[in-house]
C-alpha positions in Angstrom: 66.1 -25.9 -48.3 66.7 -22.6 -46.5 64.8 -19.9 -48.6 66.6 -16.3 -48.7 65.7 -13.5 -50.9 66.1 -13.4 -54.6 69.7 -12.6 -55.8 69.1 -13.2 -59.2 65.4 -11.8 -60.8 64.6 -11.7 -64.5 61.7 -9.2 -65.8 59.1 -11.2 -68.1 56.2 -8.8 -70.1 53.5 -11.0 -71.3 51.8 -9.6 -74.7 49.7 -11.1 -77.3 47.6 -9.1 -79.8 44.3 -10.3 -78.9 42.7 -8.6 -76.1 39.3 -8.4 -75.9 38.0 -4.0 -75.1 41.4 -3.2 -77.4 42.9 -5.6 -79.5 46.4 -4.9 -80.8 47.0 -2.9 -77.7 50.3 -3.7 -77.4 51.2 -2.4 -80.8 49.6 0.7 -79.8 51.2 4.0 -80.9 52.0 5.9 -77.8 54.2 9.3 -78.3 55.7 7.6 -81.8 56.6 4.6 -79.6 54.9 1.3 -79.7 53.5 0.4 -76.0 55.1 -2.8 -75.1 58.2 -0.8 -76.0 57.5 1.6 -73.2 56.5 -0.9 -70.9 60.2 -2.8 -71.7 62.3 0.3 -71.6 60.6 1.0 -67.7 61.3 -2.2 -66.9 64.8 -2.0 -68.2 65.2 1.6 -65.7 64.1 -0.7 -62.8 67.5 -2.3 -62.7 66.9 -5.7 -60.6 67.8 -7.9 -64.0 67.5 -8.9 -67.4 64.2 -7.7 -69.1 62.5 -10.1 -71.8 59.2 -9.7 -73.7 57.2 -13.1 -73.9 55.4 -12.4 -77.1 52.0 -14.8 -78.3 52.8 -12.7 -81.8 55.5 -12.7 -84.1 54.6 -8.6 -84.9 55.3 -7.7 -81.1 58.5 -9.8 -80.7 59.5 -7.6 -84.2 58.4 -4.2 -82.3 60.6 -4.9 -79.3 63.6 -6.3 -81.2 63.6 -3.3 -83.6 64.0 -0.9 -80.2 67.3 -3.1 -78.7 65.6 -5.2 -76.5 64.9 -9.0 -76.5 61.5 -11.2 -76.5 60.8 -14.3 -77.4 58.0 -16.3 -78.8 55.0 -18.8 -76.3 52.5 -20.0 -77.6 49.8 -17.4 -78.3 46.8 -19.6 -77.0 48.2 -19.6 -73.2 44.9 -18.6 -70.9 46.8 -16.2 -68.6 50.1 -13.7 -68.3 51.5 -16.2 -65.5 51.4 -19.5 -68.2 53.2 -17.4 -70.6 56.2 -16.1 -68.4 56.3 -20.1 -67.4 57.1 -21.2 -70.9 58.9 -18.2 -71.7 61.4 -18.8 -68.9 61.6 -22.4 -69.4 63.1 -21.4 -73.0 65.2 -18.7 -71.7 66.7 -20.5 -68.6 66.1 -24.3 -68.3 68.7 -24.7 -66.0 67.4 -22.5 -63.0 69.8 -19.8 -62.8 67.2 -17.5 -62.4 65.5 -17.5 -58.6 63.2 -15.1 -59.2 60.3 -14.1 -62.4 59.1 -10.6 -62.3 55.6 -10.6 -64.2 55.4 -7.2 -65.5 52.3 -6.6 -67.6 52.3 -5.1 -70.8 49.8 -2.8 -70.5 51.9 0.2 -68.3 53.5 2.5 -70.5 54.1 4.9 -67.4 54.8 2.4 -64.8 57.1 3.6 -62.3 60.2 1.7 -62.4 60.6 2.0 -58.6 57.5 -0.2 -58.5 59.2 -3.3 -59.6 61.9 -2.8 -57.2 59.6 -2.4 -54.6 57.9 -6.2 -55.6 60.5 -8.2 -55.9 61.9 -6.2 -52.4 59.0 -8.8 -51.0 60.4 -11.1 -51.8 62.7 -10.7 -48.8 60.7 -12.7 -46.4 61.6 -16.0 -46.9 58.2 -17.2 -45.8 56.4 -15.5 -49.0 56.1 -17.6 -52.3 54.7 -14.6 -54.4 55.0 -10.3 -53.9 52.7 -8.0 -55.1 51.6 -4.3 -55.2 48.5 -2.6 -53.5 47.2 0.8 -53.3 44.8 2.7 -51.1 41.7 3.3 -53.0 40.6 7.2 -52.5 37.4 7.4 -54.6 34.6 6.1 -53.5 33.4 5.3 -57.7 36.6 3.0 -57.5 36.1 1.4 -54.5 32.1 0.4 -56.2 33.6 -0.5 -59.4 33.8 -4.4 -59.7 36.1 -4.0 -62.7 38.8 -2.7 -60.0 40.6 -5.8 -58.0 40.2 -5.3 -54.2 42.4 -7.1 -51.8 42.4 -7.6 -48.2 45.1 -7.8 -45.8 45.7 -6.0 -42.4 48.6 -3.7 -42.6 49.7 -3.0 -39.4 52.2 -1.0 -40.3 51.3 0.5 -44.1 55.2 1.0 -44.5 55.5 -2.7 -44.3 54.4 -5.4 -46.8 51.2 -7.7 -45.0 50.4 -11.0 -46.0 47.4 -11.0 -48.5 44.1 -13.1 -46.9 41.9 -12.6 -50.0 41.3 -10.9 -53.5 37.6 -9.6 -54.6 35.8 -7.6 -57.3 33.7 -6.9 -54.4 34.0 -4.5 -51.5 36.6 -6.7 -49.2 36.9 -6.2 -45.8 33.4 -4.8 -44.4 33.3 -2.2 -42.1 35.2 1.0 -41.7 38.9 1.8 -43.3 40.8 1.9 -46.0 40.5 -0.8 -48.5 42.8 -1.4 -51.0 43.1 -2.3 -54.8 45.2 -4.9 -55.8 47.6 -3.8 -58.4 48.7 -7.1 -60.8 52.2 -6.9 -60.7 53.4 -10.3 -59.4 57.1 -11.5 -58.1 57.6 -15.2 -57.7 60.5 -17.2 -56.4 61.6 -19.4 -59.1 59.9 -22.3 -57.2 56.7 -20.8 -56.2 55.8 -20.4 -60.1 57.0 -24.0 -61.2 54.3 -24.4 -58.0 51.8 -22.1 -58.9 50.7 -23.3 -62.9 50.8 -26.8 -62.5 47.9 -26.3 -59.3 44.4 -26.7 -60.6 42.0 -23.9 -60.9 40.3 -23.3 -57.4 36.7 -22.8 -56.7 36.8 -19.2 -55.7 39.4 -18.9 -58.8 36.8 -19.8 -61.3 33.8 -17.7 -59.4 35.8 -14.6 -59.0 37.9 -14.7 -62.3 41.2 -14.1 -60.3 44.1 -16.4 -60.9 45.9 -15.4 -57.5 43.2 -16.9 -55.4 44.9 -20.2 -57.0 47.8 -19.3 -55.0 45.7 -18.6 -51.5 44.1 -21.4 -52.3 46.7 -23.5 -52.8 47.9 -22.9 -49.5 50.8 -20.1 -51.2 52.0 -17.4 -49.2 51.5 -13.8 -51.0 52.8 -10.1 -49.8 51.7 -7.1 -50.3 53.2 -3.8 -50.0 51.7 -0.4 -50.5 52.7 1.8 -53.5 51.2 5.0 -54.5 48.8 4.8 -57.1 50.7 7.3 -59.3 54.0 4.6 -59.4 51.5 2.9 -61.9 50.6 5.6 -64.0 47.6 4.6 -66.5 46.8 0.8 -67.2 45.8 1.1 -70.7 42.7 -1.4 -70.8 40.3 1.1 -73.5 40.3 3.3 -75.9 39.7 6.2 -73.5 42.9 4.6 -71.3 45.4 5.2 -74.3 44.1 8.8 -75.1 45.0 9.1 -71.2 48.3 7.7 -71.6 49.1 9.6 -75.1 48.3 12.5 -73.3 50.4 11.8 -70.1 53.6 10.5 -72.4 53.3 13.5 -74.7 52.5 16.1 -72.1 56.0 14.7 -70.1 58.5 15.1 -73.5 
């Protein structure tokens, strides 16, 4: 089967309540809005498809639905974002109408709507499975920081999306120029992600904690394309993250 770009992308936000450095973040009052709520309404401005929250808790599903949008309800023990959109769509559209799933996480209350557009835009090369986001890493306290996702592909051109050869905690490629942090915003064709949760967990999976080296492992195809860093605003992960964002979201009204 010829693959072509996408013509037909939905927007899934994974959320559950229980995250481990700031549980009930989702919920999380942001500017008199709860988050996911600003998360869904960004992802709504983005204007590539329908939007839908796939909620692990009845209380977020109730947050979103009170603000006009739609979610609907996975179970709340899935391990990762990426099993949760997979049941979510499989409720919303057994019959494959959608040919693309935007993962969108819920955690970006000032994501840059333009970002989504941009991943599911690399989707256009029919020889990629999955498109994500990067961005060049400027501080040198970043670039040390294991908790910030590194990945390394050659960018030839940095206007251009590259094909990703690896993802790290660690400091990946060696030697001088830009590196690059991987930013988790995933497109899939429709296929690729039927593909992509029923491989098993790799070996460099498991040892760096990373789902997408599944994907590289698995022999999938992922792009990346450069964004800059302020597209994704804050990704509210602590305490001190949402104090950030509150500010940033109240400081913009």
């Amino acid at each position: 089967m010829t693959r072509t770009a996408p013509k037909n992308p939905i927007i899934l936000i994974p959320a559950r309540l229980a995250a481990t450095r700031l549980p009930g973040k989702p919920l999380a009052d942001i500017a008199g809005t709860p988050m996911i709520v600003h998360v869904w309404r960004r992802a709504v401005a983005a204007e590539i498809g329908p939007v839908v929250v796939a909620c692990g808790d009845g209380a977020i599903a109730d947050a979103v639905e009170s603000a006009g949008g739609r979610a609907v309800m996975t179970d709340p023990n899935h391990p990762t974002g990426s099993d949760r959109i997979h049941e979510a769509i499989g409720h919303i559209d057994p019959d494959f109408r959608h040919d693309a799933v935007v993962n969108v996480q819920g955690d970006l209350p000032l994501l840059d709507p333009a970002a989504i557009q941009v991943a599911v835009a690399g989707l256009a090369d029919p020889e990629t499975d999955i498109a994500t986001l990067a961005a060049v890493i400027e501080d040198e306290a970043a670039l040390a920081d294991t908790s910030v996702n590194k990945v390394a592909a050659g960018f030839g051109d940095p206007a251009r999306p590259a094909r990703a050869l690896y993802f790290s905690k660690a400091i990946v490629p060696w030697g001088p120029g830009p590196h690059y942090e991987h930013i988790g915003l995933y497109a899939y064709r429709r296929a690729a992600l039927e593909r992509f949760v029923k491989l098993p967990r790799g070996v460099l999976e498991q040892r760096e904690r990373l789902e997408q080296l599944r994907a590289l492992e698995g022999g999938m195809r992922i792009s990346v394309t450069l964004i800059d860093p302020a597209c994704l605003g804050v990704q509210v992960d602590t305490p001190a993250d949402l104090a950030r964002a509150r500010r940033l979201v109240e400081g913009s009204s």
